[in-house]
N, C-alpha and C positions, 0 to 999 in steps of 0.2 A: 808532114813532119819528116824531118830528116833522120834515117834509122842507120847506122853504121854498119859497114858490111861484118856478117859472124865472125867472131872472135876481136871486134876492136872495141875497144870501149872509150869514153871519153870520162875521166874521173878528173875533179877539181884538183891541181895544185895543194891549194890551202886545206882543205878539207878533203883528205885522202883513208886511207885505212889506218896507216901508221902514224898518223899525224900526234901530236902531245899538245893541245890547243889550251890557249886560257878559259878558263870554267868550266872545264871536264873533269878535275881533279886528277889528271892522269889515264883515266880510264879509257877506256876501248870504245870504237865508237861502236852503237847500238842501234841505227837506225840507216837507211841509205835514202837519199830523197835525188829523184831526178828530174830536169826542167823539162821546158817545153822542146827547147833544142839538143835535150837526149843527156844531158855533161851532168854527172852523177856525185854528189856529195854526200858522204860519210858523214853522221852527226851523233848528238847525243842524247835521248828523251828527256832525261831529265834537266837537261842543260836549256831545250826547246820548252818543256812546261813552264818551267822558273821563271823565265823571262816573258812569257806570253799567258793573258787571262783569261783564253779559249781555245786553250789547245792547240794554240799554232796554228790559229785559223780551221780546228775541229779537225785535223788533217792526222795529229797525233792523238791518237787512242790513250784515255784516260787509264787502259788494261786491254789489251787483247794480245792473241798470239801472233806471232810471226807472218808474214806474206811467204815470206823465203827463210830457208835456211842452208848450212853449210854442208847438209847430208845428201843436197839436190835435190828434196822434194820444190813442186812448182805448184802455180795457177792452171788454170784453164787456159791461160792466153798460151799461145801456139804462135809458131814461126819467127821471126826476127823480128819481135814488138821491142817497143822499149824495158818491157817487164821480162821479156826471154834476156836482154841484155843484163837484165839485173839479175838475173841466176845466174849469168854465167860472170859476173860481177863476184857472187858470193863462193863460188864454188874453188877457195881457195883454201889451199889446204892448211896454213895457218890460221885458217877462222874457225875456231870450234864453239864459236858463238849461233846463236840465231840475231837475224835481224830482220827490224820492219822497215817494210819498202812501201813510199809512195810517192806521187810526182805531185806535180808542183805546175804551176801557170806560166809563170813567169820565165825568164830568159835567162841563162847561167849568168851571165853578166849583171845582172839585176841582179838574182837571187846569191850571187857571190857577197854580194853589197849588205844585203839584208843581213844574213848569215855573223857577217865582219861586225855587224854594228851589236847583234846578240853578245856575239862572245868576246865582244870587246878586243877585237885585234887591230893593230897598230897599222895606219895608211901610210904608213913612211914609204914604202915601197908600190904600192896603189895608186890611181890618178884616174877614176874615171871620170869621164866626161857628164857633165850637166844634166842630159837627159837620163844618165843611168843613177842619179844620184835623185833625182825629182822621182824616178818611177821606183827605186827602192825606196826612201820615204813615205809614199802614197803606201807602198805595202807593208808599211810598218803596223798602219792601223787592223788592215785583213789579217793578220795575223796575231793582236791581240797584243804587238809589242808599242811600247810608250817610246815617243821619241826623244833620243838622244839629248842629255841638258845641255846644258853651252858650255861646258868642259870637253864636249866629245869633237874629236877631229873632223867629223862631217862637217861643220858648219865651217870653220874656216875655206873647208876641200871647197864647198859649194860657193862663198865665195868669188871663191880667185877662178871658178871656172865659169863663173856670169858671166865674166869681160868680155864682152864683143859679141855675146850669146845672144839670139832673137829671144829666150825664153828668160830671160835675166826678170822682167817683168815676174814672170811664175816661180821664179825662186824667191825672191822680194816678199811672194805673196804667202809662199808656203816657211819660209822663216821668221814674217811677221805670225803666223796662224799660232806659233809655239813661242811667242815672245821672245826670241833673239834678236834684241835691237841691237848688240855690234853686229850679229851678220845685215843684220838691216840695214844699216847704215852704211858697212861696205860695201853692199849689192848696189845703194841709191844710184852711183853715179851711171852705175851699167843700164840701170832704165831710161834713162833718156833718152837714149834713140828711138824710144819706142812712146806715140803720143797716147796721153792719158785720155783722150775720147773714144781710142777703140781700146779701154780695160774690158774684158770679159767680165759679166755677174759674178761669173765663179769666182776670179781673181780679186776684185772689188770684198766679196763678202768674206773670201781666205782671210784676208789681211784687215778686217775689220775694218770701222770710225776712223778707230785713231790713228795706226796707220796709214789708210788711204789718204786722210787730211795731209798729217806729216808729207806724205809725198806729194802728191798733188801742190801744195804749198813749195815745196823746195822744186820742182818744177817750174811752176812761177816765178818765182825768184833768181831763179836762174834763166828765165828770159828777159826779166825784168834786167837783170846781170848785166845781159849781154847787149841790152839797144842803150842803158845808159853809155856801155864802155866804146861802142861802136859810132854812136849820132852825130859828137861833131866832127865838122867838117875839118879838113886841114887848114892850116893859118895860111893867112893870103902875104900879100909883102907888096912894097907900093910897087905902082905900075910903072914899067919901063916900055922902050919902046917896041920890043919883042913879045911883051906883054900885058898889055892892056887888062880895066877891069871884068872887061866883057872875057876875056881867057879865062880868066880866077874864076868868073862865075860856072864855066865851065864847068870847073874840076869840082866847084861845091854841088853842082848837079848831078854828074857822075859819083860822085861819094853819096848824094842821099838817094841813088837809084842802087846801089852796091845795097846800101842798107838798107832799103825794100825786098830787094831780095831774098836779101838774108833773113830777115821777120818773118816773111810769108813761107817761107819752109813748113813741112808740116812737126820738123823736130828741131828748131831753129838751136834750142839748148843744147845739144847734143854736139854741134860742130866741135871739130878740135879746133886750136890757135891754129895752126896749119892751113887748116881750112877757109878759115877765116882771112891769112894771109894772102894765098891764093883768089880771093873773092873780091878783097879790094885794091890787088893790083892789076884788077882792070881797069880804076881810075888813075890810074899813072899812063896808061899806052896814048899814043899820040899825042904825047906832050911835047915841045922843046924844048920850054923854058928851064934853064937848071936848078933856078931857087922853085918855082913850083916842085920839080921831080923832087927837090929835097925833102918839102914839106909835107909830102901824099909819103915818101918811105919813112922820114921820123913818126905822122902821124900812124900807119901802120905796125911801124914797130911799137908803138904806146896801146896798139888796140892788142897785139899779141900779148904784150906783159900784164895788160888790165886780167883779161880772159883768164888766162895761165894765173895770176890771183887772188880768183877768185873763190868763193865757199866751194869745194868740189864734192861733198859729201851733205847728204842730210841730217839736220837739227834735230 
């Protein structure tokens, strides 16, 4: 564990001594709770009971006294532990309060998240990332709190921070588990990079039947999407003397080997129009002819606008 050397402390921003937080009513905060990585936040018991149906994860005492207080009495714990930091946390001389001290698992980054979602504080200013938004979630339930309805800003956060994520899958899963089918829906497209034969049980069973179908299906479908909008070949045009039938069949072989290729992917849905661009102007190279080259780039460009219109979201 990382201990800060005596006399530095790491106290949260948001959650500080003087803080006037929404659902504290004002008051003072009454408790200090610190993570695993030492960063110490200021809270409120009754703020932490209200919200949670086990004590905040049994963490907050239904009644007892103080760990610490403002007069310096301490623990047993000795030298520069995380608990010496937190006396020397308390021993401020505006605090003529007592308060209860405990830590906590989790990583200030996380439990910043947690915290935000209790007291209902506004992410305007906020933007974690994906993983710290799944691992605050999961501890929604250890600590006895219900997850955020679909009014609460988490769900869009999570989101718009799926895009490009390898976990976008496990967001999917954990916002199907609580019924937010708009975040479902917005996540859908972000799973597709990722194929639905290696879904983990866990993720499978998060997101339930209905869900899993839903996707799995729009998956489908959007392969299904993409070899209709891809398979024919480009238009041939009669044969001159520079180009011959035996040339045209050429390019219609190069275009159904472009498009084998592109099937056999293990995430064939997933390509962007770009990508797809890119993959079938290989059947243009070594061409001469000008009416073929015409006919491989218009075909191409009909294969980018099919793509680019198709269903991008799931049903």
């Amino acid at each position: 564990m990382n201990i800060k050397p005596q006399g530095i402390i790491d106290v949260s921003r948001t959650f500080c001594p003087m803080a006037r937080l929404p659902g504290a009513a004002g008051k003072d905060a009454n408790i200090i709770i610190y993570t695993s990585d030492v960063v110490f936040f200021y809270c409120h018991q009754t703020t932490l009971k209200l919200a949670s149906s086990n004590n905040f994860g049994q963490t907050v005492p239904a009644s007892a006294a103080p760990s610490f207080n403002t007069s310096g009495s301490s623990t047993q714990n000795h030298g520069n532990t995380p608990d010496t930091q937190a006396q020397q946390a308390l021993n401020q001389p505006s605090r003529a309060i007592s308060l209860l001290v405990f830590s906590v698992a989790e990583r200030a980054v996380v439990f910043n998240l947690i915290l935000r979602i209790v007291y209902g504080i506004p992410m305007d200013d906020y933007k974690p990332n994906l993983d710290v938004i799944l691992n605050a979630l999961n501890g929604l339930d250890k600590y006895g709190i219900p997850a955020p309805d679909e009014r609460s800003e988490i769900w869009p956060l999570m989101a718009e921070q799926a895009k490009g994520h390898p976990n976008a899958t496990r967001a999917f899963s954990i916002a199907a588990s609580h019924n937010m089918d708009t975040t479902c829906v917005q996540i859908s497209p972000f799973t597709l990079s990722t194929s639905l034969r290696t879904l983990s049980e866990e993720d499978a069973t998060l997101m339930g039947p209905l869900y899993l179908r839903r996707l799995m299906r729009f998956h489908m479908q959007r392969q299904s999407a993409l070899k209709s909008v891809i398979e024919a070949p480009p238009e041939g045009h009669p044969p001159t003397a520079d180009c011959s039938d035996a040339n045209q069949m050429d390019v219609k072989q190069k275009w159904e080997l472009v498009c084998t290729d592109v099937m056999v992917l293990p995430t064939p849905q997933a390509l962007s129009a770009l990508e797809l661009k890119e993959m079938f102007e290989e059947a243009e190279k070594n061409h001469t002819c000008g009416s073929c080259t015409h006919n491989i780039r218009k075909r191409i460009q009909e294969v980018v606008e099919g793509w680019q219109g198709g269903e991008l979201t799931m049903s």
